[in-house]
C-alpha positions in Angstrom: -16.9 6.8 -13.2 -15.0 8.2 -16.1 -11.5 6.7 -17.2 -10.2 9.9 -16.0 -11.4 9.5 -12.6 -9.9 6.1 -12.0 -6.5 5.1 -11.0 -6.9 1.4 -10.5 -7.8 -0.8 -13.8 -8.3 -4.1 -13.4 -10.4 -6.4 -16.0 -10.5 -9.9 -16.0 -7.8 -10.7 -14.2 -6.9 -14.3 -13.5 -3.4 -15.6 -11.3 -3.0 -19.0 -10.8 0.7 -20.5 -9.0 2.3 -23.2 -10.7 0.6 -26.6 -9.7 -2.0 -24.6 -7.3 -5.3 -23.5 -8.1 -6.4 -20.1 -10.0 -6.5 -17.7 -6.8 -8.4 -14.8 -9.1 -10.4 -15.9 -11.8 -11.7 -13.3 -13.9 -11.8 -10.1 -11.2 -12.5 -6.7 -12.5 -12.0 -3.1 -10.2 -11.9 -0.1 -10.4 -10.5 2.3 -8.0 -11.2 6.1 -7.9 -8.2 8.4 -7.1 -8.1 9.3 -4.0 -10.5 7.0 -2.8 -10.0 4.6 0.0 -10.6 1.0 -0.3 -10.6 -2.0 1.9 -10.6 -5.7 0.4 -11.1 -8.0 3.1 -11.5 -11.9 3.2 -9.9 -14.7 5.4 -6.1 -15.6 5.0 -5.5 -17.1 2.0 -7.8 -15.9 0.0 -6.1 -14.4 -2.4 -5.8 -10.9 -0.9 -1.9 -10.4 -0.7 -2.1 -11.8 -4.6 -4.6 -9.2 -5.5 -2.4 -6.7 -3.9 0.9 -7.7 -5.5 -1.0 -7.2 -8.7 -1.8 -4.2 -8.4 1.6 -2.7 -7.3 3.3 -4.5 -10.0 5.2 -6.8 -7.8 3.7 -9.8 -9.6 2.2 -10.0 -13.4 -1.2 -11.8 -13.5 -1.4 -14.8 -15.7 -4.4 -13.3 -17.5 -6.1 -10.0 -17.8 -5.4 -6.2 -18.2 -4.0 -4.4 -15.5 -3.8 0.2 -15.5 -2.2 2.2 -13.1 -2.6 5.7 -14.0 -3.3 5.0 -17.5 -0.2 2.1 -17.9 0.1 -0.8 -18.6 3.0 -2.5 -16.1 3.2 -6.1 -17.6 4.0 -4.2 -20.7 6.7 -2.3 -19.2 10.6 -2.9 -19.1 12.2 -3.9 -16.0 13.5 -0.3 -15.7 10.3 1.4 -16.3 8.6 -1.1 -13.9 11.0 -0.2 -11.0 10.6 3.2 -11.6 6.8 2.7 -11.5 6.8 1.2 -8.2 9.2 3.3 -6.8 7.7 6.7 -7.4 3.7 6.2 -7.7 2.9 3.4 -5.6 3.9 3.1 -1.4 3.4 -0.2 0.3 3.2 -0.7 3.7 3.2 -4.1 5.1 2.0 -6.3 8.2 5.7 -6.5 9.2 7.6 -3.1 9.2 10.5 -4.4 7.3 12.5 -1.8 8.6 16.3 -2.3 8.8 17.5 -2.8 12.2 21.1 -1.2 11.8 19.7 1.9 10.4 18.0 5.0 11.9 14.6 6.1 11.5 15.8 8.7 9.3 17.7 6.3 7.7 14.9 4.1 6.7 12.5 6.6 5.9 15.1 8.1 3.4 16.1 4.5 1.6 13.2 4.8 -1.1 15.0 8.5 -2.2 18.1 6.3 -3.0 19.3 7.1 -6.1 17.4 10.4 -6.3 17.1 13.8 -7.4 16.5 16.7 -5.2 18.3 15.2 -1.7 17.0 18.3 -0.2 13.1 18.3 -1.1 13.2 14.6 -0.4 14.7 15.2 3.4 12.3 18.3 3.7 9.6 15.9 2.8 10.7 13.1 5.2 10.9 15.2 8.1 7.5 17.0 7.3 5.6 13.4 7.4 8.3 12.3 10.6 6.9 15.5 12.3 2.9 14.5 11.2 2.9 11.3 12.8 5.0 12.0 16.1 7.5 10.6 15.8 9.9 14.0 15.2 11.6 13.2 18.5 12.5 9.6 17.1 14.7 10.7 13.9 17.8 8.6 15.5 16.4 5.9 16.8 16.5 2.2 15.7 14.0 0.3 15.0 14.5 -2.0 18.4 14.3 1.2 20.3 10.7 1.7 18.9 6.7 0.2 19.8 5.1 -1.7 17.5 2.9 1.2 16.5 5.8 3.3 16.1 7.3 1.6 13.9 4.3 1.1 11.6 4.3 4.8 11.7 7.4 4.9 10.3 7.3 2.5 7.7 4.1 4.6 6.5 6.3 7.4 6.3 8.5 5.4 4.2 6.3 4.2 2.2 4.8 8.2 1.8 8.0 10.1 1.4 8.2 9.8 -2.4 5.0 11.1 -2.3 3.0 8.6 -4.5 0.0 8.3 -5.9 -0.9 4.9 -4.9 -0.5 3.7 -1.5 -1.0 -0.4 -1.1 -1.3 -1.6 3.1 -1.1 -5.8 3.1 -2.4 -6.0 7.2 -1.1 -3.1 8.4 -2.7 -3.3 11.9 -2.2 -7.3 11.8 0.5 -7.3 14.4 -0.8 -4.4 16.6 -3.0 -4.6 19.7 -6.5 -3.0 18.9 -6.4 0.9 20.3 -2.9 0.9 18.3 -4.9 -0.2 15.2 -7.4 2.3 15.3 -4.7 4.8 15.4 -2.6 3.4 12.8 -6.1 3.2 10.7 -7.3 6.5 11.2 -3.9 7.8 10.2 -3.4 6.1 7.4 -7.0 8.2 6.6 -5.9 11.0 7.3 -3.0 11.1 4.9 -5.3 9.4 2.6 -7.1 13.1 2.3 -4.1 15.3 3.2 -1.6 13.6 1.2 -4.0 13.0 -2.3 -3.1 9.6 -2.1 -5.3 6.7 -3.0 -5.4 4.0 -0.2 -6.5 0.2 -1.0 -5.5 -1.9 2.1 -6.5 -6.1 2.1 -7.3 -7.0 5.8 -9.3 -10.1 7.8 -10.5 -7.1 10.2 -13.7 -5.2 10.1 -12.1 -2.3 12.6 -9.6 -1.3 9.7 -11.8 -2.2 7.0 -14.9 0.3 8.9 -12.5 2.9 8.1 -12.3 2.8 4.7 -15.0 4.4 2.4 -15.9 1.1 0.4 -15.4 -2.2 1.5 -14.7 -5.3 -1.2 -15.3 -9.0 0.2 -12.8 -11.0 -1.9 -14.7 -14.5 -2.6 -13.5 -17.7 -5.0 -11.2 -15.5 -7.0 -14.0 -12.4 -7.5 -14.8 -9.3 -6.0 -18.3 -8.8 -4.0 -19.9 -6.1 -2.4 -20.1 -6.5 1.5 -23.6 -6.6 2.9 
């Protein structure tokens, strides 16, 4: 694979928590764009730490990360914000959506400040319309299935159309047909959208999904059998 080719750098990357022990110790990936990757492992593992990592929400305490090229622990506050905000989506096991607002309203929070108001709501209700959930534009959040609302979190996580897109158990809290619709989805926009998907899961039914499966083991990355 050619440096070109890759979005995801990561070389000898290490993260310990203060007074714990070293949770990655010396992991190296690479991740192609547009690929889609599963890492999977038993809770606490390290999974959700490897994650973090990658979408800049937490520096590692040794190695080189590179997203698209940069470097984030070498980035100021600013430019780290702006990183995470327009290349890289997350979507987590819990929708964290906001309960007082709409669906339109959530999906629409990640354009806040923004540019072009109009391309972004074009945008939103493109993806709102690909998933199904057109119908559901005023809804809240309570008013909505579990599934549903993973849709829409997607959506959220989508709508600044990034280049990254990081899922931490995104089919933890659903019953299993839901899962396999939420993980085929999450495929499908994988190819249509030109976004690169890594998700960290316990489950084999999302990971089977995914084009390349990573078993996360005492801090390192392995092939599965």
């Amino acid at each position: 694979m050619n440096d070109t080719d890759s979005l995801v750098e990561l070389r000898d990357i290490r993260h310990r928590y203060e007074d714990g022990p070293r949770v990655l110790d010396g992991l190296d990936l690479t991740v192609a764009v547009g690929e889609t990757l599963a890492v999977v492992g038993p809770s606490g593992c390290g999974k959700s730490t490897l994650l973090n990592v990658i979408g800049a929400l937490d520096g590692p305490t040794g190695g080189q990360v590179r997203i698209a090229g940069q470097d984030p622990t070498d980035m100021a506050e600013s430019a780290l914000a702006h990183l995470r905000a327009k290349m890289i989506g997350f979507v987590f096991q819990i929708h964290h959506l906001l309960p007082q607002c709409s669906v339109w309203e959530n999906v629409l929070l990640p354009t806040l400040p923004g540019g072009n108001m109009q391309a972004a709501e074009d945008r939103a209700r493109r993806l709102l319309e690909r998933v199904g959930l057109a119908d559901k534009h005023a809804a809240r959040p309570g008013e909505l299935s579990g599934g549903q609302r993973q849709r829409v979190a997607v959506v959220r996580a989508l709508v600044n159309g990034p280049k990254l897109l990081l899922a931490d158990e995104p089919t933890g809290s659903l019953d299993e047909q839901t899962a396999d619709e939420l993980a085929g989805l999450l495929v499908e926009l994988n190819r249509e959208e030109g976004v690169t998907l890594i998700t960290v899961t316990h489950s084999a039914r999302l990971a089977n999904h995914m084009n390349r499966q990573l078993q996360l083991r005492d801090g390192t990355l392995h092939e599965t059998p």
